[in-house]
N, C-alpha and C positions, 0 to 999 in steps of 0.2 A: 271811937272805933272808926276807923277808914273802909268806906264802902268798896262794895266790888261792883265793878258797874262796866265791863264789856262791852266792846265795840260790838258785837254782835246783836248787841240787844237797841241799838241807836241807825237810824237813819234820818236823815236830812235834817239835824237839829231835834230829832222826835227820840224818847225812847219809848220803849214797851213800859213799862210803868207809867208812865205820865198817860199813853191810851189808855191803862187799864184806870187807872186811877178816874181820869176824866170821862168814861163810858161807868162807872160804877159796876163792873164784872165780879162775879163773885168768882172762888178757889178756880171752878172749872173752866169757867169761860176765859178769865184771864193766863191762865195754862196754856188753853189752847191756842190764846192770840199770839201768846210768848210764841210755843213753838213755830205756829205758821212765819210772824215775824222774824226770825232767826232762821227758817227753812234754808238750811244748806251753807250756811256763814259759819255756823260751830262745827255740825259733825254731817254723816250723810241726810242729803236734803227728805229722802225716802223716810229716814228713821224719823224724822222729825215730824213729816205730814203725819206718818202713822200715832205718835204720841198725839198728836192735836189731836187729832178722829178719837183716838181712848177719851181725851176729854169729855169733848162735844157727846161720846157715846153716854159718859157717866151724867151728864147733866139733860141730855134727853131722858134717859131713867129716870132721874129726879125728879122731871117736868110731869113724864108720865104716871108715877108714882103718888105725885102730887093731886093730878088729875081724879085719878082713879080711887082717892078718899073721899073726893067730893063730891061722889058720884053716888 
């Protein structure tokens, strides 16, 4: 199977996977590295910061949801 792998997602020899991968980011956090990474290279740079902030939203919930059992 031939990957898809976007110039979008690559700068200076770096892609977004290889950060996500080598930072150990889970579903959300590495969503939202994508997006901010790619901010404005694929589609409008607005819509893009906005999806990263949905991330980081859903895994502060997480965090604090987390919190709040062990409490």
């Amino acid at each position: 199977m031939d990957e898809i792998r976007p110039d979008y997602y690559k700068a200076n020899g770096l892609e977004a996977f290889d950060v996500i991968d080598a930072f150990n980011f889970n579903f959300n956090l590495g969503n939202a590295f994508k997006y901010i990474a790619r901010a404005g290279k694929k589609d409008n740079k607005v819509e893009d910061l906005k999806k990263a902030i949905t991330y980081l939203n859903r895994e502060i919930e997480k965090c604090q949801d987390i919190a709040n059992i062990g409490q």
